[in-house]
C-alpha positions in Angstrom: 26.0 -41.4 54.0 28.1 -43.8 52.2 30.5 -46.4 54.1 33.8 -47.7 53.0 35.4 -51.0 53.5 38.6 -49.3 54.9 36.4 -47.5 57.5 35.6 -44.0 56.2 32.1 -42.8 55.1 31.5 -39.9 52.9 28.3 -38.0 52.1 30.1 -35.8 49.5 31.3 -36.3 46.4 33.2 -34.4 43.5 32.6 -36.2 40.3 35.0 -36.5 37.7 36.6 -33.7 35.5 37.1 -31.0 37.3 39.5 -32.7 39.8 41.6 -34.3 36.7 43.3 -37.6 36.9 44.9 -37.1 40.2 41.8 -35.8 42.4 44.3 -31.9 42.2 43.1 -30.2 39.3 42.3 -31.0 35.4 44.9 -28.4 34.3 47.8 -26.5 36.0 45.9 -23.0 36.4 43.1 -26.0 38.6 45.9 -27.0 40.7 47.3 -23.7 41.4 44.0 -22.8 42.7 42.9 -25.2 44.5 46.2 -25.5 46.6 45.5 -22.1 47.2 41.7 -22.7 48.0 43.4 -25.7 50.2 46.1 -23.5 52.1 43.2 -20.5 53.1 40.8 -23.0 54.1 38.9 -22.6 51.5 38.7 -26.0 49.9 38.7 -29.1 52.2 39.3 -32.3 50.2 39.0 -34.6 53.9 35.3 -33.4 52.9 34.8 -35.6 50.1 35.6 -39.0 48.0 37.3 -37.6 45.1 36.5 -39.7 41.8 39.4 -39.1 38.5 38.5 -38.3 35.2 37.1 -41.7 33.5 40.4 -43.4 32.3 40.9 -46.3 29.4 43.0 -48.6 28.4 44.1 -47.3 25.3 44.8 -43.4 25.1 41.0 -41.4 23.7 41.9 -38.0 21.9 38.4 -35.9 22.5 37.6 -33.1 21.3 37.4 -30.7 24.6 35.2 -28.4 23.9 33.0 -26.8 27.1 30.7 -24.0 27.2 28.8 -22.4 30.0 24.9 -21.9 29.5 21.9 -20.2 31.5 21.9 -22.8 34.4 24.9 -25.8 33.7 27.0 -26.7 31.2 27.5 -28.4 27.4 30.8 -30.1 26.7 31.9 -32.5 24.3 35.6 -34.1 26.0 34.7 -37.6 24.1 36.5 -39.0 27.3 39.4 -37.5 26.0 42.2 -39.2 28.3 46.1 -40.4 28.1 45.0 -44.1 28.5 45.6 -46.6 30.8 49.9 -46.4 31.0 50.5 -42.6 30.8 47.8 -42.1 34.1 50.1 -44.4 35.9 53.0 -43.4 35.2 51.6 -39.2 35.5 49.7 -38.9 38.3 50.5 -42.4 40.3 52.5 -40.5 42.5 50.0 -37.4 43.2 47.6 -40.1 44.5 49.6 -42.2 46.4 49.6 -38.8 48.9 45.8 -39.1 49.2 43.7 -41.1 50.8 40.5 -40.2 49.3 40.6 -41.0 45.7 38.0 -43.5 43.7 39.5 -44.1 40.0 37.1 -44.6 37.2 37.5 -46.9 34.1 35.7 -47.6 30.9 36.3 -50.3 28.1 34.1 -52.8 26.8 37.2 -55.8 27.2 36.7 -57.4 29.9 40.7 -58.3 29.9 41.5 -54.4 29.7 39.2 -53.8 32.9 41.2 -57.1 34.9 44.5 -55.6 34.0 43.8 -51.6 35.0 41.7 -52.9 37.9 44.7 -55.5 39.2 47.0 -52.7 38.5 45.1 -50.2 40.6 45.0 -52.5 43.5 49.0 -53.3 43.0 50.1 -49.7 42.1 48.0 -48.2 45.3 48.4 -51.0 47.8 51.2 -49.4 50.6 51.8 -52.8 53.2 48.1 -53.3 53.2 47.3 -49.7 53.5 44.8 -49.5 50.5 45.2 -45.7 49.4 42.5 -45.7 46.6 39.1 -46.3 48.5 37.5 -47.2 45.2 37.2 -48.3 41.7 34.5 -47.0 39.7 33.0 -48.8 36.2 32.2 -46.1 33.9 29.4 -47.7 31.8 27.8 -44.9 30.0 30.0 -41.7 28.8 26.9 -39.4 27.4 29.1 -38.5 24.5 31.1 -41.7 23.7 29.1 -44.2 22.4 31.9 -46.7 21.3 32.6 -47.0 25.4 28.8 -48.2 25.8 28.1 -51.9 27.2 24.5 -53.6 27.1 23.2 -54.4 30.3 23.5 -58.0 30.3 27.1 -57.4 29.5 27.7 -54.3 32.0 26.1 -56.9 34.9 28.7 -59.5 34.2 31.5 -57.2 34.3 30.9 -55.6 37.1 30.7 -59.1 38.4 34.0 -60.3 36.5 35.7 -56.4 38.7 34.0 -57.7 41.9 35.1 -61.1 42.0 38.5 -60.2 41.3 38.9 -57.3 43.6 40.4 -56.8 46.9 37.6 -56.6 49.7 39.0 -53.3 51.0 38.8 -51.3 48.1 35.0 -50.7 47.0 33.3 -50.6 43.3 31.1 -48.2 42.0 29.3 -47.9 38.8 28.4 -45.0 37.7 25.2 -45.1 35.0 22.8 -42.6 33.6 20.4 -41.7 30.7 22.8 -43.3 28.1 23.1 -46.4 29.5 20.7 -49.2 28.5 18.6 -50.2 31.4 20.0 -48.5 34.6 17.5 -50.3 36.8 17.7 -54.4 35.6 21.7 -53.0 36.3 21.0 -51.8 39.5 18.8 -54.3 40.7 21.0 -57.3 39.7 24.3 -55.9 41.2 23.1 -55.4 43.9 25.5 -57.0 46.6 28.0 -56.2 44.2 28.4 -52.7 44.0 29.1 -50.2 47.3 27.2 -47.1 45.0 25.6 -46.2 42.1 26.2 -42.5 40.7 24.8 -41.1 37.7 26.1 -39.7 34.8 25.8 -36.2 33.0 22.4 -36.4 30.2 23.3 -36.5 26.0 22.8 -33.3 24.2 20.4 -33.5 21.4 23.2 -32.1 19.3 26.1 -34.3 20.4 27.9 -33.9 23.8 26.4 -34.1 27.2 24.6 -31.3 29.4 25.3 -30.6 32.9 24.2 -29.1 36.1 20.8 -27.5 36.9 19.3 -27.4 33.0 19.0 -31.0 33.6 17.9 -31.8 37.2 14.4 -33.0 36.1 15.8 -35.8 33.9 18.5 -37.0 36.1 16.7 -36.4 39.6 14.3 -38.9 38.0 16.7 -41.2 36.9 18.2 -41.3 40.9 14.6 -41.7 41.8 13.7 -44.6 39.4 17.5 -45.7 40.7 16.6 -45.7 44.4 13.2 -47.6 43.7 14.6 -50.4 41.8 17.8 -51.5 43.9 19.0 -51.3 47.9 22.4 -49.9 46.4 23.1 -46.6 47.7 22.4 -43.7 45.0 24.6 -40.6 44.6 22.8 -37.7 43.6 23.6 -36.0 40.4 22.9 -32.4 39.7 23.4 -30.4 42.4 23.4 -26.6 41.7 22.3 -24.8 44.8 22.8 -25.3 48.3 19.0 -26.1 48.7 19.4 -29.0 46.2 21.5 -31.3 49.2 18.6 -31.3 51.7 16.2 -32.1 48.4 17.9 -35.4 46.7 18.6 -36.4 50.0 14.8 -36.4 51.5 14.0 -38.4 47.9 16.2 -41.0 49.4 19.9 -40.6 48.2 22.4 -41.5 50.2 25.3 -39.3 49.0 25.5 -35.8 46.8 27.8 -35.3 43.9 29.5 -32.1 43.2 29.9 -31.8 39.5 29.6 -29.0 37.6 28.6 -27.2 40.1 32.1 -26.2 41.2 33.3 -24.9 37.8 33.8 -21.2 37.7 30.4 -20.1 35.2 30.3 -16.7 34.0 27.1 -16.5 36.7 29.3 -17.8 39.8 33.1 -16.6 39.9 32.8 -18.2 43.6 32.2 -21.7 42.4 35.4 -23.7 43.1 34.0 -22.9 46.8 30.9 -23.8 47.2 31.1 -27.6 48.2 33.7 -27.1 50.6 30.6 -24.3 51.8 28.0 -25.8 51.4 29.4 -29.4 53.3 30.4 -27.4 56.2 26.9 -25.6 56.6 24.9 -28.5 56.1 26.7 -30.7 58.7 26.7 -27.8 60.8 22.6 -27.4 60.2 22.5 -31.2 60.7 24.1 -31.2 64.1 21.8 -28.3 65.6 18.8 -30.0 64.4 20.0 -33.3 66.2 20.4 -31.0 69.4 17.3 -29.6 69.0 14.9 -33.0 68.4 17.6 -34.7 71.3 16.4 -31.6 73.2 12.7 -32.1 72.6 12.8 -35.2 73.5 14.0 -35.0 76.9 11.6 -32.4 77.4 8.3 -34.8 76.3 9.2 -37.3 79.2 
């Protein structure tokens, strides 16, 4: 599990996309359903840290195009997003009634991640009451390159974010097989950085792949991740309920529900199955702490 400097620790995440720029829903027809999911009990977002699509300074026009295969997904959304302004100004109020949300930004400017990361902190700070828990640095989109940073350079911005961020609100960077040297950037942030998550893989024909297809690639990456830095990992890739217990034994600290939750053609249940599969794993967790508590009493 994953601690907060306001307090709250989280085992479960929902990554980006899905959840949209305000943590509700990428589109209407999302939102509808989840406050439906919500209202049935369905879908518990006190469950998880709920990260926002990756935002920019200046407005990115992608191309949006998603397709389902065997076992994940390809898309190609070129960080498509309404900049920097327009997220503000949209869906500031939506968040400002959660307590749960992590934003994530991109750019290459250092001066365009000072402003949206003083503007966060300003726009989501209610008489001290910090209402995002966390700022993410998005350093490697698979499938926008122009949004890329070296390492060198990624290390001294997330240094430049850290410096000048409130101590109550924590930074995350989220990495992964298109980003130059994950582990020199994991090692020397450490101290810096409250997680590490990792990204979706590149496509060999453009865009990015998703979910189970790519488990072996990314679960390698977490593990290369966990072995180079102290810095608590997220674990990408989850696609079954078996998967939690697996990343988690390699030595994660916290699972990300991606693509996972995205109604496939396979799984017409799938906006479910965090919520699901959260609840049954605490539940397992806390009658196997009964049971070794138990066991010991019995050996004396």
């Amino acid at each position: 599990m994953i601690s907060f400097p306001n307090g709250k620790i989280y085992r479960y995440f929902i990554q980006s996309g899905i959840m949209g720029f305000d943590g509700r829903g990428a589109t209407d027809v999302h939102k509808i359903l989840y406050h439906i999911l919500e209202k049935i009990g369905l879908y518990d977002p006190s469950l998880f840290a709920i990260t926002t699509k990756t935002i920019t300074f200046n407005p990115i026009v992608g191309l949006k195009e998603i397709r389902p295969l065997k076992n994940g997904w390809w898309n190609d959304y070129g960080l498509d997003n309404p900049g920097f302004n327009r997220f503000l100004l949209d869906y500031g109020r939506e968040i400002k009634k959660q307590k749960n949300i992590i934003v994530s930004i991109a750019g290459r400017k250092r001066y365009d991640l000072r402003i949206m990361s003083d503007a966060i902190l300003s726009k989501f700070d209610n008489n001290d009451n910090i209402i995002v828990i966390g700022i993410e640095y998005n350093i490697s989109c698979p499938n926008r390159e122009d949004t890329h940073v070296g390492a060198n350079e990624a290390i001294r911005n997330t240094e430049f974010l850290r410096k000048n961020m409130n101590d109550g609100v924590a930074l995350i960077l989220e990495v992964g097989k298109g980003c130059n040297n994950y582990k020199m950037i994991a090692k020397e942030t450490e101290g810096m950085v409250k997680a590490i998550r990792i990204n979706s893989i590149p496509a060999s024909n453009g865009g990015a792949l998703s979910g189970k297809i790519i488990q072996s690639e990314n679960w390698q990456i977490m593990e290369e991740l966990i072995n180079a830095s102290r810095t608590p990992i997220i674990a990408p890739s989850i696609w079954d309920y078996e998967d939690i217990d697996k990343v988690l034994s390699k030595g994660a600290r916290g699972v990300d529900f991606g693509s996972v939750q995205m109604v496939h053609p396979r799984r017409l249940h799938a906006p479910i199955l965090p919520t699901m599969w959260a609840r049954r794993y605490e539940k397992e967790q806390k009658q196997r702490d009964t049971y070794l508590k138990s066991a010991a009493r019995a050996s004396k």
